[in-house]
N, C-alpha and C positions, 0 to 999 in steps of 0.2 A: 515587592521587588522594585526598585530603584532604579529607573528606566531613562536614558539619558537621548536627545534624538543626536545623532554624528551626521547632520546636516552641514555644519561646521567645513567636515569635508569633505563635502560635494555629493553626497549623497542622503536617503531619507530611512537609512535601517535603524531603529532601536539597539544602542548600545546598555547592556546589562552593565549597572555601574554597581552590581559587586563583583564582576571581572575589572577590578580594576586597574591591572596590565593591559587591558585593552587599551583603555582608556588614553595611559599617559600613554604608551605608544603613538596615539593620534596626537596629543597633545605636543610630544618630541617632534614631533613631523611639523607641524606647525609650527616649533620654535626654530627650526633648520629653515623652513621657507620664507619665513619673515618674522623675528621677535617680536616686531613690534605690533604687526596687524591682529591684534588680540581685545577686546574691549566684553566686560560685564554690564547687562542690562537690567539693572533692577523698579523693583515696582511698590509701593505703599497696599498692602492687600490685608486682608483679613479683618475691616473696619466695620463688618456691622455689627447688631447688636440687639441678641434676643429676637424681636417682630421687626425690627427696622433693616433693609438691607440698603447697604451704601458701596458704591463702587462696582466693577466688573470685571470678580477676580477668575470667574469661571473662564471668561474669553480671554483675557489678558495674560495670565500666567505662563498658558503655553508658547508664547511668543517673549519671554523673558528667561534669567539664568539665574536670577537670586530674587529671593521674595521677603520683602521684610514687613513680619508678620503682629498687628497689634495683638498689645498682651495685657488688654482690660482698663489701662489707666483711660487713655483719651475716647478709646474704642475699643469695639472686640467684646469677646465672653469665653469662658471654658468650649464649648460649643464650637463657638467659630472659630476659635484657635485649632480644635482637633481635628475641625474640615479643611481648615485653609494650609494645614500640614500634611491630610491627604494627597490635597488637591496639587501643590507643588511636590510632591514625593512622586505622583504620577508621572508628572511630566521631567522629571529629571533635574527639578529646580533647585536650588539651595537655600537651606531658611536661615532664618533671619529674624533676630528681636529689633521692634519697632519701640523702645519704650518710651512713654509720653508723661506730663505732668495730669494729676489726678486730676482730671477738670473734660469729664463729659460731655457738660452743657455746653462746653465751650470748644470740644472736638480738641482739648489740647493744644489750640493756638493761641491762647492767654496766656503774657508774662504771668509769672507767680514770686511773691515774694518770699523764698524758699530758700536754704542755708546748704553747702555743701555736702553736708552728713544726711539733710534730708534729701537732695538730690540720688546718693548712694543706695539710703533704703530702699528708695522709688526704684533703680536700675535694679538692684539686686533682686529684688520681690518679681519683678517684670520679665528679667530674663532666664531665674530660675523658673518660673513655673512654663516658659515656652521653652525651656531644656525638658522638664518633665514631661510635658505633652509631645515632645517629638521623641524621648527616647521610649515611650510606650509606642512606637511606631516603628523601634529600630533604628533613627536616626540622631542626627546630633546638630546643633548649630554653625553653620559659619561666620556670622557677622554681625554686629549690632550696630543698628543706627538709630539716631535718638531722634522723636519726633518731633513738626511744628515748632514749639516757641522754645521749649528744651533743645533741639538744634539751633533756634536762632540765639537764644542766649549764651551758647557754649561759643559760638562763631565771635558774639562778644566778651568774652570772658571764659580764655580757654582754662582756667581751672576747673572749669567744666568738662572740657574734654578729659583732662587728667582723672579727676572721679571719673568719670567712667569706664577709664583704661584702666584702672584702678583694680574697680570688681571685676571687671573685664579678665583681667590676669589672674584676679584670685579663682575665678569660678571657672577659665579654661584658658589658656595662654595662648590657646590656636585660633582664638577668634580675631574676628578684623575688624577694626573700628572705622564706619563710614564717616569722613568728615567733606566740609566744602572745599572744593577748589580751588584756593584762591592764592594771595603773593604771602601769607605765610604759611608756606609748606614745610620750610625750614623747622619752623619750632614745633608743629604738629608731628612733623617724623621724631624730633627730640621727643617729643613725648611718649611715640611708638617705642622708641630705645629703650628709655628709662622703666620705661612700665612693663617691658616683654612682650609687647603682640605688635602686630603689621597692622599699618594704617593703610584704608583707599579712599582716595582724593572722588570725589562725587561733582557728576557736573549735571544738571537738570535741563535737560532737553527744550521741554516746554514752558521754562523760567525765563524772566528777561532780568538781566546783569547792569547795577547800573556799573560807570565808568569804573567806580575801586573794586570792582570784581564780587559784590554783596550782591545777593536777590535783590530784587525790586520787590516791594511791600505787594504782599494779594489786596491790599487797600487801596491802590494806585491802576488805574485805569492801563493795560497792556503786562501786564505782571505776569499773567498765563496768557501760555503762545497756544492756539486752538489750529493753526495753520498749518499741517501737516508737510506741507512743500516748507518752509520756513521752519521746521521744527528740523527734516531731515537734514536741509544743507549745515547747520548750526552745528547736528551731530558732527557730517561730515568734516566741518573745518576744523571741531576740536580734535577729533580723532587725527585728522592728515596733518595738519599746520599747528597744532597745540594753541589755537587764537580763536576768539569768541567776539562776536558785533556786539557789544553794548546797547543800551536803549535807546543812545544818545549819536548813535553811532559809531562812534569812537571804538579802535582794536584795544583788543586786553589779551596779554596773554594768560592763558591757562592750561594746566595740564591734569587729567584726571585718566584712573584706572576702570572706571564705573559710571554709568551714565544713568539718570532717574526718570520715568517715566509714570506722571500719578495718577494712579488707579482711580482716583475721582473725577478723574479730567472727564467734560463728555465726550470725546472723542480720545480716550486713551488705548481702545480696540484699533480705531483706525491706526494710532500713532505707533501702538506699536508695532504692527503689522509691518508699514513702511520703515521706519527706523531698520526694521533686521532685515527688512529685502533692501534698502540701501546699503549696509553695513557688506550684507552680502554681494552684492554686486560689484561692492569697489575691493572682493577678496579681505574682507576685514571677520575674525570670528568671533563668533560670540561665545564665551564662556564663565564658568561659574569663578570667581575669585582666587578660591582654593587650590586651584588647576594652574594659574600663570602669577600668582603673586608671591 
């Protein structure tokens, strides 16, 4: 049973989210008391592998609202995929294909020199078989985001996005395609249109931005924020002021529906913890995508 907490609204009861009349009920209430104060917490989980366990999806999950879940290429196994779709069905989470380029050794953050059609197979193979594993569980997907260098390559060259809003729309129209936050919003929503699914703008908590709104390379020294006091106000100011400090200093605007917090950080338990007691504090809720997008 699919257990949701309505913390959200100020209290700590388990909402049954196959009543779910309950649900939006709360959720109307929250769009009547402020539309805007609404933000999804998502997380990179489900990445070990056979004997190897990496990340700390046990602690982390429950303190998050979408889980995007490796589905074998960079990380992950049949295995870990069935547990880590337990494990966020427990806590009320929403899943999510994490899918990556086939490169293990390299955890999927190697460019690959790979061709649009083979981009497509990779997605499709990736996100059907973590549909198969969640509907043997009763449930269904909400969103795919693509991994590592496959995200960073599509952020260069959106015909990458396109492919995979692509399969995206042929295997379920209802899903949401996680893209970056950045000054082209414009032609990313273009491509939501065209293709028939809802796009959300992703902003990485514990990343630092240079000035044009890109990640900072994990090659470059300050690129993961470990800071938790500096990780929350950053949430903070994207969420209230839509503006993000740079590395450089420098303001950038940005606006995003989903904020990323990753599961391999070593301090991604602490981070998230604080994140949703500051979210919560400033009356900001945290829910799953599907709910306010």
């Amino acid at each position: 049973m699919l257990r949701l907490w309505s913390g959200l609204c100020g209290d700590q009861n388990p909402i049954d989210m196959q009543d779910h009349s309950s649900y939006s009920r709360i959720m109307r209430k929250q769009r009547l008391i402020n539309p805007l104060n609404r933000i999804d917490l998502n997380s990179d989980v489900g990445e070990s592998f056979g004997n190897y366990a990496l990340g700390f999806d046990a602690e982390v999950i429950p303190h998050i609202s979408s889980a995007n879940i490796a589905c074998g290429y960079h990380a992950g196994d049949p295995a870990v995929m069935r547990k880590t779709v337990s494990l966020a069905k427990a806590h009320g989470v929403a899943l999510g294909a994490h899918p990556g380029l086939p490169d293990l050794v390299g955890f999927g953050r190697r460019n690959m020199d790979v061709t649009i059609e083979e981009i497509k197979d990779f997605v499709t193979v990736q996100i059907g078989a973590l549909q198969a594993v969640a509907a043997l569980q009763g449930a269904r997907l909400q969103h795919v985001k693509p991994h590592g260098a496959l995200y960073n390559m599509a952020v260069k060259n959106p015909a990458i996005w396109d492919a995979v809003a692509e399969v995206m729309a042929a295997l379920d129209p209802r899903l949401i395609l996680f893209v970056l936050a950045g000054s082209d919003r414009k032609e990313l929503e273009e491509i939501g249109r065209r293709r028939g699914i809802r796009i959300a703008f992703e902003f990485f908590a514990d990343r630092a931005y240079d000035p044009s709104g890109s990640l900072v390379s994990r090659k470059l020294p300050g690129a993961v924020i470990c800071d938790h006091e500096a990780v929350e106000a950053r949430v903070l100011k994207l969420v209230q002021e839509g503006r993000v400090t740079a590395i450089d200093g420098s303001i950038i605007d940005l606006r995003a529906e989903t904020i990323c917090v990753h599961g391999d950080n070593p301090n991604a338990v602490v981070l998230a913890k604080k994140i949703r007691a500051t979210l919560a504090a400033a009356e900001i809720a945290v829910a799953p995508l599907d709910f306010f997008l």
